[in-house]
C-alpha positions in Angstrom: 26.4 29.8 -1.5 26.3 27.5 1.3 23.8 24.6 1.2 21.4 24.1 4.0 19.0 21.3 4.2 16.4 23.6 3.1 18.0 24.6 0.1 17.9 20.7 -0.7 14.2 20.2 0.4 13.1 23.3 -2.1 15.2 21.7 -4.9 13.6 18.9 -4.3 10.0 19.9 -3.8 10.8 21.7 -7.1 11.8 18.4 -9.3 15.3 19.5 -9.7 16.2 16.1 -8.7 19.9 16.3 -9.6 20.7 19.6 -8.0 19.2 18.2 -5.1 20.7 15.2 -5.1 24.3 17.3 -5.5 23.1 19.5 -2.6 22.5 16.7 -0.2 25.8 15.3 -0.8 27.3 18.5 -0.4 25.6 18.3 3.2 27.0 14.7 4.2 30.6 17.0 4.7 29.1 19.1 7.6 29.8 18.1 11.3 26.4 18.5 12.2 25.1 14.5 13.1 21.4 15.6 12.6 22.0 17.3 8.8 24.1 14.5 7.9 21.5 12.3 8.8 19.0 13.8 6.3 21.1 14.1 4.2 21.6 10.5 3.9 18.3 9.3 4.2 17.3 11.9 1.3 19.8 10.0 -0.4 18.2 6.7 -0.1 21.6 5.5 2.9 18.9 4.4 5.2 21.7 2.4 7.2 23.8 5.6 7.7 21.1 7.9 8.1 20.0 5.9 11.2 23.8 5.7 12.3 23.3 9.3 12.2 20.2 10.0 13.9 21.5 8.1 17.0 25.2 10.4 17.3 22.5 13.3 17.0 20.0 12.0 19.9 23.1 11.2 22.2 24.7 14.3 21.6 21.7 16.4 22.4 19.4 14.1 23.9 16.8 16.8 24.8 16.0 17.9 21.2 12.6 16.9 20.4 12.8 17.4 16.5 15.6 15.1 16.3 13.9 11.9 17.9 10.5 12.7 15.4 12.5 13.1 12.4 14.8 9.4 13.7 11.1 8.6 14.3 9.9 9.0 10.4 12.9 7.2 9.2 11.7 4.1 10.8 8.1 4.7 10.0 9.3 5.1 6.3 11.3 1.4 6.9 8.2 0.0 7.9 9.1 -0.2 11.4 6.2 1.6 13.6 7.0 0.0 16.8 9.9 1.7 16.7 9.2 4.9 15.1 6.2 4.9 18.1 8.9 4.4 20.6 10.8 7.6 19.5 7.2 9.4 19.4 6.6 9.0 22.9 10.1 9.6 24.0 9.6 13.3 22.1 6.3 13.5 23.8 7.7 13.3 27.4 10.3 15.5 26.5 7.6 18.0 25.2 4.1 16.6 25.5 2.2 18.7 22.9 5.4 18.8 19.8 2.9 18.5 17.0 5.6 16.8 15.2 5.7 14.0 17.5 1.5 14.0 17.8 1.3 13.7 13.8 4.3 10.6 14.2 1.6 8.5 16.1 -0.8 9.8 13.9 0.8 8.3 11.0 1.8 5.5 13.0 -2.0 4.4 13.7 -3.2 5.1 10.5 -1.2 2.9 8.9 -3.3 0.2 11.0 -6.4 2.1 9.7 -6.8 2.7 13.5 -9.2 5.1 13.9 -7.3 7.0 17.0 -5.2 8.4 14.3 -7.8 11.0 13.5 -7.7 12.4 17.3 -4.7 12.3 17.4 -3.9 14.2 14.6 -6.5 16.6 15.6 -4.2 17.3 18.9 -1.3 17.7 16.8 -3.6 20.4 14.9 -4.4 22.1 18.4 -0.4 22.4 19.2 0.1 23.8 15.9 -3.1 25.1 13.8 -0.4 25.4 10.7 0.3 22.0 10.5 -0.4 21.0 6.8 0.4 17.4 6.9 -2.1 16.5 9.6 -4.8 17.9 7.2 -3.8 16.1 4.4 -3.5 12.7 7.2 -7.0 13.7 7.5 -8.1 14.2 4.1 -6.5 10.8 3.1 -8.2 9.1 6.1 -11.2 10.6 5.1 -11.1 9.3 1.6 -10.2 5.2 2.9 -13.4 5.9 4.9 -15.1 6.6 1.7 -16.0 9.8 2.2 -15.0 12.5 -0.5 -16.8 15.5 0.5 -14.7 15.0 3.9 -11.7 14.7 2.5 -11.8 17.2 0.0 -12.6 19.5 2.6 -9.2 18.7 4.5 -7.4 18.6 1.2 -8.6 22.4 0.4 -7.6 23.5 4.6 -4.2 22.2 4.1 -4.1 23.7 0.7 -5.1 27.4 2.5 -2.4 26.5 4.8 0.6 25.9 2.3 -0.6 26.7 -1.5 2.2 24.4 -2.7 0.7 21.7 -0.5 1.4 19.1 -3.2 0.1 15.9 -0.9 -3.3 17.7 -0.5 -3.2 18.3 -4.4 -2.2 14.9 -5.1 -5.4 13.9 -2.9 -7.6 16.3 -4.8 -6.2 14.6 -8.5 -7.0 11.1 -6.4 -10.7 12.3 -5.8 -11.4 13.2 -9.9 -9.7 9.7 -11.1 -11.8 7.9 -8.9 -14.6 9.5 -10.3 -14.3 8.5 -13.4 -12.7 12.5 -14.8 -10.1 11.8 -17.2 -8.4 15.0 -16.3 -7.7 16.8 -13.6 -6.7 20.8 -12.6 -5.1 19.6 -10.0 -2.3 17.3 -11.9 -1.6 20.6 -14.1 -0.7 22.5 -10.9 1.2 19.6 -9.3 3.3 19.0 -12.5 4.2 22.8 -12.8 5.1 23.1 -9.6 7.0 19.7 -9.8 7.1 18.0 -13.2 9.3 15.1 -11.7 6.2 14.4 -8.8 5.7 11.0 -9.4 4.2 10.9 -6.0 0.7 11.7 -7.4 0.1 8.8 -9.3 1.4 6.6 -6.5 -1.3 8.6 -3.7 -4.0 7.5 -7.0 -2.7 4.1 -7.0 -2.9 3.2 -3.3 -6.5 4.2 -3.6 -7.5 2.7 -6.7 -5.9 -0.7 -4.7 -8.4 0.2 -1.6 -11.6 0.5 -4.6 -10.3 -3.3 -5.7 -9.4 -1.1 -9.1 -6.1 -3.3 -9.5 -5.3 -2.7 -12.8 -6.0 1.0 -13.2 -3.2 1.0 -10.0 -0.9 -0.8 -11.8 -1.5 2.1 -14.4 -1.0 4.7 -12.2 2.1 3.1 -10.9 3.6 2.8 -14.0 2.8 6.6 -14.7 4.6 7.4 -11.4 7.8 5.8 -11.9 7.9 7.1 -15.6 8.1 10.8 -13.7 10.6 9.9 -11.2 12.4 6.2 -11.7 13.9 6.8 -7.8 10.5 6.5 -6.5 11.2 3.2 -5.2 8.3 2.3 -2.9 6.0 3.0 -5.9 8.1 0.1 -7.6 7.2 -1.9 -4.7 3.9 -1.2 -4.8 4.0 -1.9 -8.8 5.6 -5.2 -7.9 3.2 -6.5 -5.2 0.0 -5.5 -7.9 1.8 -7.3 -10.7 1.9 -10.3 -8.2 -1.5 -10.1 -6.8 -2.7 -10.4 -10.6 -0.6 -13.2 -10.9 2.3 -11.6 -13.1 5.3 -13.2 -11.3 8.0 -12.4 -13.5 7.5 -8.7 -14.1 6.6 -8.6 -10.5 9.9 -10.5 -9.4 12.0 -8.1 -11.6 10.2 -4.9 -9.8 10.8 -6.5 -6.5 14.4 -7.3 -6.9 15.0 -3.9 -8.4 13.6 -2.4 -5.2 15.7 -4.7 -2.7 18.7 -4.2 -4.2 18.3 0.2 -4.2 18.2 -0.6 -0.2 14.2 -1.0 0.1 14.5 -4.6 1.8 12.0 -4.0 4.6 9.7 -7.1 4.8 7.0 -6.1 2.3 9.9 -6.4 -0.7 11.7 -9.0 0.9 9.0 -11.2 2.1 7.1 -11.7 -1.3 10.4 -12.0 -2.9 10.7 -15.1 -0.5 7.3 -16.4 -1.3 7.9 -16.3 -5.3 11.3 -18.4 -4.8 8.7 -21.0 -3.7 6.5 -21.1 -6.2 8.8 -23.5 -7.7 7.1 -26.2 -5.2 3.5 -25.5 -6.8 1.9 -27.4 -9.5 -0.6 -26.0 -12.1 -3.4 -27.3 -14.2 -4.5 -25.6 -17.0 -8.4 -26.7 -18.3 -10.3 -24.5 -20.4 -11.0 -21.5 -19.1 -9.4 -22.3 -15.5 -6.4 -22.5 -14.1 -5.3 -24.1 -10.6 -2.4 -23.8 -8.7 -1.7 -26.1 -6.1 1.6 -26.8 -3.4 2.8 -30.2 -5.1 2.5 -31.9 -1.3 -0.7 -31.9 -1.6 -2.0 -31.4 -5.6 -2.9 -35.0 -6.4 -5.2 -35.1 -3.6 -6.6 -31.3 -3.9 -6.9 -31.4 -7.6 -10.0 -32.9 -8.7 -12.1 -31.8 -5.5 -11.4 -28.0 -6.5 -11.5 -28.4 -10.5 -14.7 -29.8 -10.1 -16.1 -27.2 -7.7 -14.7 -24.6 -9.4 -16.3 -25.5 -13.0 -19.6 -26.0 -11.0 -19.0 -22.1 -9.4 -18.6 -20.7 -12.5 -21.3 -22.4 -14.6 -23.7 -21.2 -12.4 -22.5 -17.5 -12.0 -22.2 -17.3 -15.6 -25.7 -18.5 -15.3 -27.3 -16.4 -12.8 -25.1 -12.4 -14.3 -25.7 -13.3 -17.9 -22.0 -13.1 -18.3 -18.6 -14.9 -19.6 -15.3 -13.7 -18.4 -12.8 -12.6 -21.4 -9.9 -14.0 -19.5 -10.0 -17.6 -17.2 -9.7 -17.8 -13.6 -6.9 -18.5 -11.4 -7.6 -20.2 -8.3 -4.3 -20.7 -5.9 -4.2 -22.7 -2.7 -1.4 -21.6 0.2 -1.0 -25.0 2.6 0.4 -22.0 4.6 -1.4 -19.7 5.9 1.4 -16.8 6.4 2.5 -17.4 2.5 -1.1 -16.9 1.9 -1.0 -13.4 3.9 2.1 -12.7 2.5 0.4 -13.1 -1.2 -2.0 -11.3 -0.3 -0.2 -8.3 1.3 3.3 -8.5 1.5 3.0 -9.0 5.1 2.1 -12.0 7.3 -0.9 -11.8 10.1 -3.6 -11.7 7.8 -7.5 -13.2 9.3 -8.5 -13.6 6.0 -9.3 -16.9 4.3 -9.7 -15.5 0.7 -9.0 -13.0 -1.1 -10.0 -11.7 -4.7 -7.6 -10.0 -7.4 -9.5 -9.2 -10.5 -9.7 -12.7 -12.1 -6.9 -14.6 -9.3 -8.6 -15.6 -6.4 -6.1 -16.9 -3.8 -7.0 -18.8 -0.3 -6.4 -21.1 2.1 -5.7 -24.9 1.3 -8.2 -27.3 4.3 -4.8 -28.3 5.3 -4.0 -24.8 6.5 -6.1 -25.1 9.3 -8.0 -27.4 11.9 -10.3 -29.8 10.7 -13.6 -28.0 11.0 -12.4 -24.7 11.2 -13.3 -23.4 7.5 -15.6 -24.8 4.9 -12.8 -24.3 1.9 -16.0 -24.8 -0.8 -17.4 -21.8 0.9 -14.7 -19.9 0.9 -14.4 -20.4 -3.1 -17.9 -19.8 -3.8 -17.8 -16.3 -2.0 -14.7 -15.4 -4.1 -15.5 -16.2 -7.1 -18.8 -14.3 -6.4 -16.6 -11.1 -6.4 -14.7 -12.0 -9.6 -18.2 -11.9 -11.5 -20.0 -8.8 -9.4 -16.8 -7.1 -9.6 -16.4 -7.8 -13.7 -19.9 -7.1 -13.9 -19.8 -3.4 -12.5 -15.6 -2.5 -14.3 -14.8 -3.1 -9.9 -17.0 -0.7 -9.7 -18.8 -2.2 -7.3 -18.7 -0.9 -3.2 -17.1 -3.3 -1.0 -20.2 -3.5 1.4 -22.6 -4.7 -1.6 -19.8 -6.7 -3.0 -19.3 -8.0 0.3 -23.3 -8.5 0.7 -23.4 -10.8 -2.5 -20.9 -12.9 -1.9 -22.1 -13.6 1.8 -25.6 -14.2 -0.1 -24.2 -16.3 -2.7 -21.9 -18.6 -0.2 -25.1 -19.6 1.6 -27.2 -19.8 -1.2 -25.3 -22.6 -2.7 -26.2 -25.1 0.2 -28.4 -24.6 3.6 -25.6 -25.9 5.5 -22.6 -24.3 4.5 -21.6 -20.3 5.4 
């Protein structure tokens, strides 16, 4: 029988990952530019896939499904500008493609920009069938915290495609974060695909979003155990192992990632970030420890021990509570290595951030004189490590938010 790249996609879909994997292979033969194309990115040859894409586009460079499927390879690389480029390029070849419409969608939303939701709507008005702009929707829905929304575009694009395993994977999402240690929706997902590891990683991005860091890391896990290929799940695993300052497990998840091809900046750029921890100091005393850039430790050191101790007496004080693990308080010198601890990424506003029981933030020598208060900016994250270990992080990020603003300004009339 011949192979087609549907035959592929359905074994596939189906978690026959080796016949699949056999089929697209079979594929990278054809003389068709555009099939070998997906055929290789299927097969992880992101190089030759875009190689591929491009003979396709210059051969027929009218064929709208060709630039949105290039498009989604370099969304899926982490490059929207360009992926938006291709987008629009579809669009003025055929200004309502849905395809191209849900391409921008997915390209905004992974900005959190809230045009994504129009403009996944139009994509919905050029083609009412279109069961990944309802689950774009539904998943938007549920980073807006709002469940009854997004169950409701979970269950459309289920009505659309009953093998909609995105929308079920959303649905599974939805029960976890509730707290339900089962859900119906995981039994139909895993007998429809027993190798979809991709449900666990849709939980985990959420449960990073809820500040639920090590129930992600969980769920992670759980997703790679299914399918060991599911390499921006590893990444993911990585980055959380990192942000809870587990640099060696986290290194070895990373590297594992970059060298299966995934060396887009958020693998490469933390990767980067823990060579240089080897320039950091740390002080261990009692149940803190502090991790400073060695430029600028002897100097930084007793300020932030002190203030730290001083934090921490007093919120285990005020909650009535003693952490059962110590604290780790790092300080970035530089502001992008901060970002890029924080994210993966550089461009972050932020001056702190909080990870369970690692707070990381910006050194005073980051920035300006007078253009932070750093004692501040401790105080209001360590508020979250005790409000959030108070409540099991279940606490929601506008009360969170809320206390720590409170507890900032509470400590002195003139700071905040």
């Amino acid at each position: 029988m011949a192979q087609t790249l549907e035959t592929c996609r359905g074994l596939n879909r189906h978690g026959r990952l080796q016949e699949a994997s056999g089929c697209y292979q079979t594929l990278l033969l054809t003389k068709d530019a555009y099939v070998r194309a997906e055929a290789h990115w299927a097969l992880g040859r992101y190089p030759e896939a875009n190689d591929e894409f491009r003979k396709a586009v210059a051969l027929q460079p009218k064929n709208v499904l060709y630039r949105v499927r290039w498009g989604r390879l370099f969304l899926n690389r982490q490059q929207k500008q360009d992926a938006a480029s291709l987008f629009q390029e579809a669009l003025e070849i055929k200004s309502d493609h849905a395809g191209a419409l849900l391409g921008l969608a997915l390209a905004a939303s992974e900005g959190f920009d809230r045009a994504a939701s129009e403009i996944a709507r139009k994509a919905l008005e050029a083609d009412p069938k279109l069961a990944e702009a309802r689950v774009l929707l539904a998943a938007m829905a549920l980073e807006d915290n709002n469940p009854g929304l997004a169950a409701e575009e979970a269950d459309k694009a289920m009505a659309i495609d009953p093998e909609c395993l995105e929308a079920m994977a959303l649905r599974a999402t939805m029960d976890w974060l509730d707290d339900k240690p089962e859900s119906p929706y995981l039994t139909r997902i895993l007998k429809l695909n027993p190798a979809y590891g991709e449900v666990y990683a849709v939980a985990g991005r959420f449960f990073v979003l809820n500040r639920r860091y090590e129930e992600a890391i969980r769920l992670y896990r759980k997703a790679l155990e299914l399918n060991p290929n599911l390499n921006k799940a590893r990444a993911e695993l990585g980055l959380n192992l990192m942000r809870l300052g587990q640099d060696q497990e986290a290194r070895q998840q990373l590297e594992r990632c970059y060298k299966a091809g995934e060396t887009y900046p958020a693998v490469g750029n933390p990767l980067r970030l823990l060579d240089s921890y080897k320039n950091f100091k740390y002080f261990r005393s009692g149940n803190t420890i502090l991790k400073l850039h060695e430029k600028e430790a002897e100097l930084l050191q007793p300020y932030f021990e002190a203030e730290l101790k001083r934090a921490m007496a007093t919120y285990e004080k005020k909650y009535k509570m003693k952490l059962d693990r110590p604290v780790q308080l790092e300080v970035y010198p530089d502001h992008e290595d901060f970002a890029v601890r924080i994210l993966g990424m550089p461009g972050m506003g932020a001056l702190g951030v909080t990870f369970v029981n690692v707070v990381a933030m910006d050194s005073p020598s980051s920035r300006k004189p007078g253009e932070f208060h750093w004692a501040t900016t401790l105080w209001h994250e360590l508020s979250h490590v005790y409000t959030l270990a108070a409540t099991r992080q279940r606490m929601p990020r506008w009360f969170t938010e809320g206390m720590a603003v409170y507890e900032e300004t509470a400590v002195s009339a003139e700071w905040g």
